[in-house]
N, C-alpha and C positions, 0 to 999 in steps of 0.2 A: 898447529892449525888454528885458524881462527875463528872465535865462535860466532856465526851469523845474529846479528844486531835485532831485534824485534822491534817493528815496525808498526804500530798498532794503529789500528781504524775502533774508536769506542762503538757501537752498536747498541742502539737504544730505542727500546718498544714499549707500547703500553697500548693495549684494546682498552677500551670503555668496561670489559667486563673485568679487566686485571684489575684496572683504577680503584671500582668498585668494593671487591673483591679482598685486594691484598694492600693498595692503600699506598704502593710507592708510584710517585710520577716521576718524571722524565727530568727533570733536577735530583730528583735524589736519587736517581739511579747516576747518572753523569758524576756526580760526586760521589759514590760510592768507588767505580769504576777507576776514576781518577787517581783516589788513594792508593787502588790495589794496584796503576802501574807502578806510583812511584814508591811502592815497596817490592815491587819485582822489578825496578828499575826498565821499564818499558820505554820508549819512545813514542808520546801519541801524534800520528801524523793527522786524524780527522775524525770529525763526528758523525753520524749515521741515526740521526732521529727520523722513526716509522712510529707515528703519534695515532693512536686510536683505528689500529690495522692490525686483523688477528692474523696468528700463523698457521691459519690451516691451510690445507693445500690447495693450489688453484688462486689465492689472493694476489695478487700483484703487492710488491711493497718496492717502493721507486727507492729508498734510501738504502738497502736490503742489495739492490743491482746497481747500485752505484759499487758500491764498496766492490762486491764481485768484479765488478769491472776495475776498481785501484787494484785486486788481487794480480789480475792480468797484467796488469802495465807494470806490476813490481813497484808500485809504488806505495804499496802495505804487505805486511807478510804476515799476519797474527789478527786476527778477530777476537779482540774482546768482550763481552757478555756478564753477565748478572749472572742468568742461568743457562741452560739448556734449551728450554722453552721459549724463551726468549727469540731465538734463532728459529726451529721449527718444534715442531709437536709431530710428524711422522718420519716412525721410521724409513721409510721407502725414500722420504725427502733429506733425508741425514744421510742415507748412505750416496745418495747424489752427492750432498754437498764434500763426504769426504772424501769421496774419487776427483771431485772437482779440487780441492783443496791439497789435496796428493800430487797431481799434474802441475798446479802450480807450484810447490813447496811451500805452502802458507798451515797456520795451524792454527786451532781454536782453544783460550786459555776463559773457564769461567770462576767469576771471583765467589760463588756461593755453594757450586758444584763439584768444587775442587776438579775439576777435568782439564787435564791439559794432554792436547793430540799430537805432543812431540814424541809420543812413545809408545811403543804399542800396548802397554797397561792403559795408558791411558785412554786412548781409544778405545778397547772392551769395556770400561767404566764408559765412556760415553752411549759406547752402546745399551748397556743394561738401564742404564740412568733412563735412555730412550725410550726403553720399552717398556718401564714401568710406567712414564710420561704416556703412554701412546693407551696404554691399558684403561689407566683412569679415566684418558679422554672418553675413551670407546665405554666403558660401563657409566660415567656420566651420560652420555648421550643416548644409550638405554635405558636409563631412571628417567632421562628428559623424555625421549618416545612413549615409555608406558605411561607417566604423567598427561601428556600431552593427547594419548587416545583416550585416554580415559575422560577428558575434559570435552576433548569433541563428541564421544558418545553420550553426554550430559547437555550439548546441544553448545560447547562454547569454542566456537568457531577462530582459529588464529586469523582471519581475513576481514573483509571491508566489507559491511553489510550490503550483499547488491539491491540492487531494485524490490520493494516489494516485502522487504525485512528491513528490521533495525535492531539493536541493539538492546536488552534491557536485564540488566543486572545480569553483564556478562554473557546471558547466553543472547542467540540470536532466537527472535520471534517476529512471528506476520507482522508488516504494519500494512495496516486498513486501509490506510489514507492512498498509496500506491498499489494495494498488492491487484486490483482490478485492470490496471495499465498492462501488469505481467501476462494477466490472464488473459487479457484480448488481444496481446501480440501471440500467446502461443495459438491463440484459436483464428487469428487471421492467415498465421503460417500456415496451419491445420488444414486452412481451407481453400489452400492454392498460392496466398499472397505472396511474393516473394517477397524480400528484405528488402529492396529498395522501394516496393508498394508501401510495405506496413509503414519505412522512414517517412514518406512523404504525406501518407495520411496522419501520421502523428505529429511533424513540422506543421502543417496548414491546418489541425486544430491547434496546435500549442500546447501539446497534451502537459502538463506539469507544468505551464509556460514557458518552456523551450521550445527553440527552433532548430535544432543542433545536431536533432537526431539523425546518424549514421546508419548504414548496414552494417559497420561492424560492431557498430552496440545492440542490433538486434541478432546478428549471432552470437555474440559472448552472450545474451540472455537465453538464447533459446539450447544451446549447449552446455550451458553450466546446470550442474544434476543439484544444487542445491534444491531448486525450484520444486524438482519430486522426491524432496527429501532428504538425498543422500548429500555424500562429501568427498571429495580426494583430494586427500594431502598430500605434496611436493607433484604434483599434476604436470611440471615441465621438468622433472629429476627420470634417472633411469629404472628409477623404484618406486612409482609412485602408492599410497594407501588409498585402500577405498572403504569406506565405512557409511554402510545402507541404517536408513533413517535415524537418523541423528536429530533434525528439525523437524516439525512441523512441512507439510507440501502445500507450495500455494498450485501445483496441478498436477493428476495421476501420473502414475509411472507408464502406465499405458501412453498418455497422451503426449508425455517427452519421448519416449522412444517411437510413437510414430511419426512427430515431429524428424528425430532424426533421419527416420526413413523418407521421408519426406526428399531430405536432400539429395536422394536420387534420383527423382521427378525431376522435370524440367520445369519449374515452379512458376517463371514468368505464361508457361502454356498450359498448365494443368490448374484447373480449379477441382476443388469438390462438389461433387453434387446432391451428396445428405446431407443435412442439417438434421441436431438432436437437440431436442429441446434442453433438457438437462445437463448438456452436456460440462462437465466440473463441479458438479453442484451436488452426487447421490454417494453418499458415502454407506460403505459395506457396512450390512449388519453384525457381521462378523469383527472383521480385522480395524473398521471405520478409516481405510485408506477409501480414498475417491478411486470412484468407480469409470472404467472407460465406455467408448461408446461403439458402439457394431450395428450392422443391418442385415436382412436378409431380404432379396428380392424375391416374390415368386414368378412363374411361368404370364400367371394374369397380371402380371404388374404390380400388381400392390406389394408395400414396403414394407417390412415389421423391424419394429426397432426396440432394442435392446442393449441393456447397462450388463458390464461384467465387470468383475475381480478376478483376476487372473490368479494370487496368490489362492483365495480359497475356491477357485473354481465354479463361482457362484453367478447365477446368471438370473436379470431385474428387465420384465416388459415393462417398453416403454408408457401404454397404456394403463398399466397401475398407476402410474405416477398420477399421469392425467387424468384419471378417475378422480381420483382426490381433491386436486385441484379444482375439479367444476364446482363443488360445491361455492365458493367464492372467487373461482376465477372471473368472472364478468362484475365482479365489485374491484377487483384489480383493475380490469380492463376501464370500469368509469370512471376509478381514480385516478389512472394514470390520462385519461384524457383533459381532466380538471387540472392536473399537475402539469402539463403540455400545455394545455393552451394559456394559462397565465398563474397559475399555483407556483409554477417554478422559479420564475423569479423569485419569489420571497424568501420558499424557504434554503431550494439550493445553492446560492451566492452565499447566505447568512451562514448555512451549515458548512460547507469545502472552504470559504474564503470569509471565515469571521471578518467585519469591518474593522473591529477593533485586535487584533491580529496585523490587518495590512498595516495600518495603521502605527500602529510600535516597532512592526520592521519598515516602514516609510524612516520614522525616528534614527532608529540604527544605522540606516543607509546617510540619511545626512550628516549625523556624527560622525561616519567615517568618510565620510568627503572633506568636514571641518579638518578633521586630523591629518587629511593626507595633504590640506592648503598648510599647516601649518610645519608639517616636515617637510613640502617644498619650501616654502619661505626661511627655514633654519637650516636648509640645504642637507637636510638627511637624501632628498630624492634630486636628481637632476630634473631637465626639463621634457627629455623623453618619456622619465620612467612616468613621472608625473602624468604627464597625457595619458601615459598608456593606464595607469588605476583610477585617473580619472573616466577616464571612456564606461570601465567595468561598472562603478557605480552608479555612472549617468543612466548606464542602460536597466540597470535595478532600480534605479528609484522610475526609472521612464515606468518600466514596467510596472511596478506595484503602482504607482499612481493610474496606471489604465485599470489596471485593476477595483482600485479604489473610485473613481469614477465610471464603470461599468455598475459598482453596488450601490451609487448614490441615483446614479439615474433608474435603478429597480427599487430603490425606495421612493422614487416620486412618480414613479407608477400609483403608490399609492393603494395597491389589490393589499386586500386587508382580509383576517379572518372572516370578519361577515360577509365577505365575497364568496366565499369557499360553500359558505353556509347556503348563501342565496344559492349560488349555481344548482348546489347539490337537489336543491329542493326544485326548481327551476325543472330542472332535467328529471326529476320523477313524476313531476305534473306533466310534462311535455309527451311524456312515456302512458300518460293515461290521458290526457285529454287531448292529443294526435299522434295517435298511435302510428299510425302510416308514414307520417312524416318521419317521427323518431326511428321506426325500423329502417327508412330508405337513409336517414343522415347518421345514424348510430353505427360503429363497427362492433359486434363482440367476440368471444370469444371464438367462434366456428367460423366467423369472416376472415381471421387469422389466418395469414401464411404462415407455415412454417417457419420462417427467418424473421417473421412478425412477432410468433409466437415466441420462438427464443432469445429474440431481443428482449424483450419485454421481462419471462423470465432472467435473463441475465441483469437487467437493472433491479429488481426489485428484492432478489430471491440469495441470500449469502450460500446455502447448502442446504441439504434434505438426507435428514437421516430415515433406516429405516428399517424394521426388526423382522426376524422372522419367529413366526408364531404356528402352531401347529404345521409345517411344512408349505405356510403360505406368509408371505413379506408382504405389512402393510407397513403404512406411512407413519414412523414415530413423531417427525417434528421438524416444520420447516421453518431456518432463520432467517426473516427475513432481513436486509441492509438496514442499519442503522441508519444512513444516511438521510431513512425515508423513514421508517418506522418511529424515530426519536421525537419530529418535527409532527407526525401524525399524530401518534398519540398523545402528545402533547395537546393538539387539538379535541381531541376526542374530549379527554379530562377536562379541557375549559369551556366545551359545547359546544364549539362550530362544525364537529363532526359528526354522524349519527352513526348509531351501532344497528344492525338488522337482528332485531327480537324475537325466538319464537314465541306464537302466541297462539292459543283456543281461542278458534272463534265457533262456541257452539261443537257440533262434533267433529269439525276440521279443524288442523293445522299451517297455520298462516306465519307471516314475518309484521313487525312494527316495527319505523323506524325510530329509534328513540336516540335522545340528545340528554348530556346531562346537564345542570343547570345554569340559566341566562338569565343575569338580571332583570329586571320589566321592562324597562327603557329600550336593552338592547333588541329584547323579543318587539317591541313595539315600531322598532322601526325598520324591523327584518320582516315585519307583516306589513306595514306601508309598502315598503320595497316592492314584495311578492304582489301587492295591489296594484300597481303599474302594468304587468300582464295579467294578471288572475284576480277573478273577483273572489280570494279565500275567505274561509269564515275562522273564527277561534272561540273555544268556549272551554271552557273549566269543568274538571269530573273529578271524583274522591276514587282514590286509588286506596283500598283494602288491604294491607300489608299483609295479613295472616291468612287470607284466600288467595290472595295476586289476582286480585280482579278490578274491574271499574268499569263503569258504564258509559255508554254513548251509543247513540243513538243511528246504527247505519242506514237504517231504512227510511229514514227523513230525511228525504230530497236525494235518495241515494248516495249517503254522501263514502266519500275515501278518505281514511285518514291519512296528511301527506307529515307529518313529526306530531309526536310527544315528547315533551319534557317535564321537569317539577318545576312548581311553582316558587317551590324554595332550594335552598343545597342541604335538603337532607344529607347528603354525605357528611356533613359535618357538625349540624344539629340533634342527629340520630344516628349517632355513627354504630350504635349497638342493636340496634333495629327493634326500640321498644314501642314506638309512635303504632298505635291503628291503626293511621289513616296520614295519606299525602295527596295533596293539591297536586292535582298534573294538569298542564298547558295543552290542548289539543288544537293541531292547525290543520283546518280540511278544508278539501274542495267538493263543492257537489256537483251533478251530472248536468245541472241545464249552465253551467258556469264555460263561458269559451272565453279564447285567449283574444285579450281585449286591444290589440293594435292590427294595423292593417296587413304589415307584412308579418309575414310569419316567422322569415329569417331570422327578424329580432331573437325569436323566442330563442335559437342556437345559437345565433353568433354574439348576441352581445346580454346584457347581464343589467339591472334596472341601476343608476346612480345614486349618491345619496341626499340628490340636491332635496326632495321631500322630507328629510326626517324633523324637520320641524311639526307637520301633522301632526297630531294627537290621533294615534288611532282607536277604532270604536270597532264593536260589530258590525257595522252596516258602513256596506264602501261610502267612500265618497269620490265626487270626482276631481282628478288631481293631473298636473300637467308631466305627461311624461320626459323624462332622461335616462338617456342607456351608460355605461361604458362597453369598449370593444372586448370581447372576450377573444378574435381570433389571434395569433401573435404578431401575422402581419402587418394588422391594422393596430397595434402597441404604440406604433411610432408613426410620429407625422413627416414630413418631410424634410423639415429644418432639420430632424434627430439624424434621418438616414446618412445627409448629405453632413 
């Protein structure tokens, strides 16, 4: 009888992790291979390279099914291999291939594993060899699972930071610059929006300057539980992990699972109809997860509202909060109308959209337009691909330059700290010397709607924590956004903004508003300025460090003091607080002083210019020719700008 002739197909693999790993590639396997036919005297009919394609189950490997298919047509009878592993890593899938290999009569010889399936020893040897292969895999991939949860409970995420997170030193944390986008798609959802509202109101502002935005990128946001902290890993496998707080939440758990509830609503027809002021912002004094929001209607209408934690069962009226809050809420509310009507230019283009930011990525973007002329030209790109990464860039530098040209024309606006300063003061005199006016043109705090009021909180106000103390929760400490806080205080510290003092006046308790120190010049021509509406007076008093007192004279002429400041910057000549005595600047108005133009509008809508700072000012007015600028935002822009 004659002995059937071996017919070999070589069979040659290597993952990216073998390479790694163990260090042979795909030549030195082939040469390896090689040797061991022509020392077993084989016949090799073809090669079967699967380059950088592991063998776990479920992988396609095209070189792997070719040969299967020579197995069939008899045109190879003998698979040769390296090893075991090589071929597959499960047993379930080995004993396929040797039912498959049996019905053909074909057989597997490995040059490392000494395994050859001509005989039934040999196949038991293939089999054991299997399952210790199969063991390792499965206890490797157990050290890799406990590894790998342990990494995510430490906040490091195997994924792509979504929206509203970024990356930093491995783990995932809030980023600032986004996480408010996240926050007000879940609260638009919250409150009826559906997903193609929220898209299209964030396309027609440009929210992040995109256009692009989809319903399906506002549901992968509003469905992924990163958001309220948690995580699940292999989330489209049959087993998925769930692992609760792991990150930081950029919004309660409360508020993603009534989101989800939400999607049983008919979203395009159902709106809400509360509004919570605080709602994402009050975090538990307890556990300091963020707090959700509830109401209770009564019989007579009225509405009471109320923060809970569902974990510790803790339950925050909405009125505490707001108690807290008046003590300076209408200094919010006059800030934010200063910051509205032309404060914002200045500082929020400068703060979101550094100039010198767009500016270096303008740079960038033309370098890579350089580069990609110059691999067209050296023929790396054809002339389609060409257009097509030209387009991409056109449309990035298109963009940053609107961008860049939106910050140069709020810089030639020209509204300067001393505007901030005038206004301020502007509007406290207007508050005492037409009073009627100011009430009927002023909004504050109790003119607020609701949706007024929580806008407003929502721009200003990052979170509010808040303790409990003898069996009653008051207010520890509210953050307010950097975005505003950085740029204000900033202000404050170089004087263009005034702090509210308390102050004894006599057996009452009063406010001052005090500024800290300004040059002479610049004070000299922020009283010119003020002279164009108001006939003010200023005069000089010795401030008493070790009583904290000073004197001035309120009953002559009944005057009001409208800022104090120093005459010098003690802060940094007295920084230990040894001096007796400091010079302070006093700016007042007295009671027979009215506002000295004919319309009154002036006095709210527009703001005195600096064409006068030439004047030398004195105590005693003089007469000087008036200039406004427009304070309202409409009237910002003339007509050539609009069009």
């Amino acid at each position: 009888m004659n002995k059937v002739k071996n017919l070999c197909g070589l069979y040659l693999r290597v993952s990216t992790e073998d390479q790694a790993r163990e260090g042979f590639s795909l030549p030195e396997q082939k040469e390896r291979l090689e040797t061991f036919c022509k020392f077993k005297g084989y016949e090799i009919v073809d090669y079967y390279e699967d380059a950088g394609i592991s063998a776990k189950t479920g992988n396609y490997r095209p070189e792997f099914e070719r040969l299967k298919e020579d197995i069939k047509s008899k045109r190879i009878n003998t698979i040769i291999a390296l090893k075991l592993d090589r071929i597959t890593r499960s047993i379930f899938d080995w004993e396929k291939l040797m039912t498959f290999l049996d019905g053909n009569d074909a057989y597997i010889d490995c040059a490392n594993d000494e395994v050859n399936t001509t005989n039934a020893n040999g196949k038991m040897v293939s089999r054991l060899l299997m399952s210790v292969s199969q063991n390792e895999i499965e206890r490797t991939s157990e050290r890799t699972k406990v590894g790998l949860a342990g990494a995510i409970k430490q906040g490091h995420l195997p994924s792509q930071a979504p929206l509203g997170y970024k990356h930093e030193n491995k783990k995932l944390v809030i980023d600032y610059s986004t996480k408010d986008v996240v926050v007000r798609i879940f609260e638009m959802y919250y409150n009826g929006n559906s997903y193609q509202t929220i898209s299209n109101i964030l396309n027609k502002e440009q929210v992040l300057g995109k256009t692009n935005w989809r319903d399906s990128t506002i549901t992968a946001i509003l469905e992924n539980e990163v958001y309220k902290g948690d995580f699940v890993h292999g989330k489209r496998t049959k087993h998925p992990t769930y692992y609760e707080n792991v990150v930081e939440p950029i919004v309660s758990k409360e508020m993603w699972e009534d989101c989800q509830a939400q999607k049983k609503k008919n979203s395009r027809a159902y709106q809400r109809t509360l509004t919570y002021l605080f709602l994402q912002k009050i975090r538990c004094p307890r556990c300091n997860n963020l707090m959700g929001g509830k109401a209770t209607k009564k019989k007579n209408g009225n509405v009471y509202y109320y923060y809970y934690c569902n974990d510790c069962k803790l339950n925050l009226k909405e009125n505490v909060i707001e108690e807290y809050f008046e003590s300076f809420i209408n200094e919010l509310v006059e800030y934010d109308s200063v910051v509205n009507q032309f404060f914002l230019p200045m500082i929020k283009q400068k703060f979101d959209e550094p100039k010198e930011l767009l500016e270096k990525e303008l740079d960038k973007q033309n370098a890579k337009l350089d580069r990609i002329k110059k691999a067209y030209i050296s023929g790396a790109f054809d002339l389609e691909e060409y257009n097509a990464e030209k387009k991409i860039v056109d449309e990035a530098i298109y963009k940053i330059q609107s961008e860049l040209d939106t910050t140069n024309i709020t810089e030639e606006l020209k509204f300067t700290p001393q505007d901030i300063l005038l206004k301020r003061d502007i509007n406290f005199i207007n508050k005492v010397k037409l009073k009627n006016e100011y009430n009927e043109r002023t909004k504050t705090w109790k003119d607020y709607t609701r949706e007024e009021k929580a806008n407003l909180i929502m721009k200003y106000v990052d979170d509010i924590t808040v303790l409990e103390k003898n069996k009653f929760i008051i207010v520890d400490e509210v953050k307010f956004r950097e975005s505003i806080c950085r740029p204000c205080n900033e202000l404050v510290e170089a004087g263009y903004i005034d702090i509210k003092t308390p102050t004894l006046f006599g057996n009452l308790v009063g406010q001052l508003r005090f500024s800290n120190y300004l040059p002479e010049e610049e004070v000299g021509k922020h009283i010119m300025r003020l002279r164009q509406y108001y006939d003010v007076g200023f005069e000089e008093a010795i401030y008493y460090v070790e009583d904290r007192v000073f004197y001035f004279n309120f009953l002559k002429d009944n005057r009001a003091i409208v800022r104090i400041f120093p005459m010098e910057d003690y802060c940094k000549i007295d920084p230990d607080i040894k001096m007796k005595e400091y010079r302070y600047g006093i700016i007042y108005i007295r009671e027979k002083d009215e506002f000295q133009m004919q319309d009154i509008d002036s006095a709210f809508n527009y703001i005195p210019d600096e064409s006068n700072d030439s004047v030398i000012y004195m105590k005693e007015p003089i007469p000087i020719e008036i200039g406004v600028k427009p304070v309202k935002k409409e009237l910002l822009y003339d007509e050539d700008t609009e069009k």
